[in-house]
N, C-alpha and C positions, 0 to 999 in steps of 0.2 A: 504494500500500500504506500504510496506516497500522497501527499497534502503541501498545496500551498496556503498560506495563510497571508491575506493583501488587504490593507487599509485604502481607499480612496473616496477620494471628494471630486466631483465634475470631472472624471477622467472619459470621457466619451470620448475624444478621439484617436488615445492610446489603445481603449482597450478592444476595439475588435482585431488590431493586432497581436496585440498581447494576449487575447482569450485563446485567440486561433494557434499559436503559439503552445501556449502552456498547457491547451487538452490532449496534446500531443504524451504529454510528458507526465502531469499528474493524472492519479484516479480521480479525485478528492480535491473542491477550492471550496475555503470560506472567507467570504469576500467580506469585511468590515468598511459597512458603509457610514461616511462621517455626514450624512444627511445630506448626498446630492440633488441639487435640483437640476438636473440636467439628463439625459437617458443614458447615464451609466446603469441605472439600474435593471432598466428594459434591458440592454445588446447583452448582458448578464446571461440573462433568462432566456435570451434568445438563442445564446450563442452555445452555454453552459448549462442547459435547463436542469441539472441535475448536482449543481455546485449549490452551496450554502451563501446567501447573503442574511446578513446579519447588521443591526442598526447599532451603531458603536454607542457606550457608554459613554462617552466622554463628551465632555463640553467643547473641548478645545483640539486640537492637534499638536500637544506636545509630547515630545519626544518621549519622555519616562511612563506619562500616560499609556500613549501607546504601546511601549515591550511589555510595560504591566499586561495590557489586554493581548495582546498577540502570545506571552506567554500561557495565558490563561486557557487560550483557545486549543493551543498545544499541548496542553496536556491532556485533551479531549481527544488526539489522536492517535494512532497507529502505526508502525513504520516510517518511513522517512517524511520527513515532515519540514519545511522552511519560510521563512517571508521575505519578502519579495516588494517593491514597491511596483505602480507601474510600469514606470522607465525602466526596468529592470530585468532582464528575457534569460531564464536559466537554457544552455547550450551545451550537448555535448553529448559525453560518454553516460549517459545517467544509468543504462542497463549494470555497467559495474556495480552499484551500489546493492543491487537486489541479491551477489553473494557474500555479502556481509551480513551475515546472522548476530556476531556479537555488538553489543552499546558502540556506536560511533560517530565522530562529529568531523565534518570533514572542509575547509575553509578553500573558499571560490574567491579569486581576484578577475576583476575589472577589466574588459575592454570597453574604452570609453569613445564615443563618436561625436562628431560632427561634422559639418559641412566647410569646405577651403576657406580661405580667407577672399574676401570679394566675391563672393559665390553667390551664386541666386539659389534662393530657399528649395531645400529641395519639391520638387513635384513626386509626390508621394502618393502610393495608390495602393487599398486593401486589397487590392487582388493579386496582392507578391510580397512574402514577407520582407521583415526590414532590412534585412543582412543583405537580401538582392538589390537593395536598394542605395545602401549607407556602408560605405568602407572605407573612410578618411578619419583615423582613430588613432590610438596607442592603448597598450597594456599597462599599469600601472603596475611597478616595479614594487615599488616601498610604501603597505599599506598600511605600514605601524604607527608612524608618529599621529598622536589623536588632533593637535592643532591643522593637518593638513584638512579636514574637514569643514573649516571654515573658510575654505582656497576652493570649497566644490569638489576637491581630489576624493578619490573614492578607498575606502576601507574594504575589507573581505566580508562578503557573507557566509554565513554557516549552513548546513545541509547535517542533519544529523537523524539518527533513529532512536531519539530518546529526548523525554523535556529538559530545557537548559535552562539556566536564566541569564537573561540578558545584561550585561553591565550596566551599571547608572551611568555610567563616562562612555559614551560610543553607543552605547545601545545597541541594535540588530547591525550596528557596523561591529567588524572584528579586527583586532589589529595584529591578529596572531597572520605569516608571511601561507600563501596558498598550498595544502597540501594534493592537489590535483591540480595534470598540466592541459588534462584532458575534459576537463567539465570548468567551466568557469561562465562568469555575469555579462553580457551587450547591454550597455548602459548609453542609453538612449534621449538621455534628459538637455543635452545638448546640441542633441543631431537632427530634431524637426524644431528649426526658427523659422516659422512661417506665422503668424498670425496667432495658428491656435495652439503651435507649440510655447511661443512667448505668453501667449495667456495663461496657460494650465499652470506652469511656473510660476506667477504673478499673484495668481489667485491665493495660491499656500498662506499668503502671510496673514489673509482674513478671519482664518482660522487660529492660528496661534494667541494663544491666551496674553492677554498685558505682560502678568510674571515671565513667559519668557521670551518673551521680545526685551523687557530688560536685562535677565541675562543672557541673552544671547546679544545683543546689540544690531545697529543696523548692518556690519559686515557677514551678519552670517547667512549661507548663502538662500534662505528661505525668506529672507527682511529685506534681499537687494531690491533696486528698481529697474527700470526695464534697463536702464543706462549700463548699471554695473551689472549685470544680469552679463550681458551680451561683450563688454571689458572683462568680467572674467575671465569668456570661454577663450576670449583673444588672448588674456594675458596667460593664461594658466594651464591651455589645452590646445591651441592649436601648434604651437611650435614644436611639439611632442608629436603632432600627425604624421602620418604617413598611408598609404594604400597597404590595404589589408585584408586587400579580395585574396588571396590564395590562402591566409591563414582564418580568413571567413569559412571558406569552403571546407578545410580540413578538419574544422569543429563542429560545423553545419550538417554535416556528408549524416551522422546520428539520428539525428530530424530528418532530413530534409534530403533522398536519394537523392544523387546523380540520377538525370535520364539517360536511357539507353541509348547507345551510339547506332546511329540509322546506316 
């Protein structure tokens, strides 16, 4: 059995790629809805009619909040079990995990995307996933230091078959270094700047409670504006790009066959 376990607010235009995506991969989604008013909940139902949505407890979207309930939901489950935000498409070897019978927790590093510098937004279409789409990226090397997370840099996530609890410092980020070279996270939250990828971005911070908008302040990266939003990706993520179609496909190939040679 595998479970994802995903928090979102107004994510409609991530998630019929992300759904189509991840039924692939999990049996099992319970989707923690932070009260959208938008048709994430419909493409849910439409897509997943047999995943759990679920109306979050919390007031607000912060951080601690959150691992609280996500851990809580986790212990509700079975076998391999994760969370996941949106932007975030697990890829890869996943079958390895199912002959691991004993307790194990296994940490997934970062390819991170987005579009060249002076680029036109990409034209993006649900009729092909996003990897066929988006390959101008880097891996993230070093996911330890926890101050990189207010740089946008991304931390490792966990994939485990047992409940864990989440750190108060980092939360469902981990800073322990990837131990698979073959399963890891397409982080996506950079790579559609078009409209409605700058707005789903933008929206985050209407959720976050007063208390941590003041400690977090306005550089962190869910308090930017649209300005420093898009100076981040420039200052922090593009000059680490590169083309990443062949090692797209060599993690992809899992999911997503090669077609036969005509």
């Amino acid at each position: 059995m595998r479970t994802v376990v995903c928090h979102f607010f107004n994510e409609e235009y991530l998630l019929p790629w992300w759904l189509a995506h991840h039924r692939r991969i999990f049996d099992h989604g319970i989707m923690i809805d932070y009260n959208s008013t938008d048709e994430s909940r419909r493409i849910i139902q439409e897509m997943c009619p047999d995943w759990e949505i679920v109306t979050t407890r919390n007031a607000y979207f912060d951080s601690a909040c959150i691992d609280r309930e996500v851990e809580d939901y986790e212990r509700t489950c079975t076998g391999w079990r994760m969370a996941l935000n949106v932007t975030e498409f697990l890829y890869g070897n996943v079958a390895q995990l199912d002959k691991i019978v004993i307790p194990a927790q296994h940490f997934l590093g970062n390819y991170v995307f987005t579009q060249p510098r002076n680029g036109a937004p990409h034209e993006l279409t649900y009729s092909r996933p996003l990897h066929e789409q988006v390959s101008f990226g880097y891996y993230e090397t070093d996911p330890r230091p926890c101050e990189k997370l207010n740089l946008g840099l991304r931390a490792s996530r966990s994939i485990h078959n047992y409940p864990v609890a989440y750190a108060r410092e980092g939360g469902r980020h981990w800073y322990q270094m990837p131990t698979l070279d073959d399963l890891a996270i397409f982080y996506y939250g950079y790579a559609v700047l078009n409209e409605e990828g700058i707005a789903r971005k933008l929206q985050i911070k209407t959720k976050m409670s007063p208390e941590e908008q003041n400690a977090r302040g306005s550089e962190h990266p869910n308090m930017v504006t649209r300005e420093k939003f898009l100076a981040n990706i420039d200052r922090y993520h593009r000059s680490r790009c590169s083309d990443l179609g062949g090692v797209l496909a060599r993690i992809a190939r899992h999911q997503y066959a090669a077609a036969p040679a005509l």
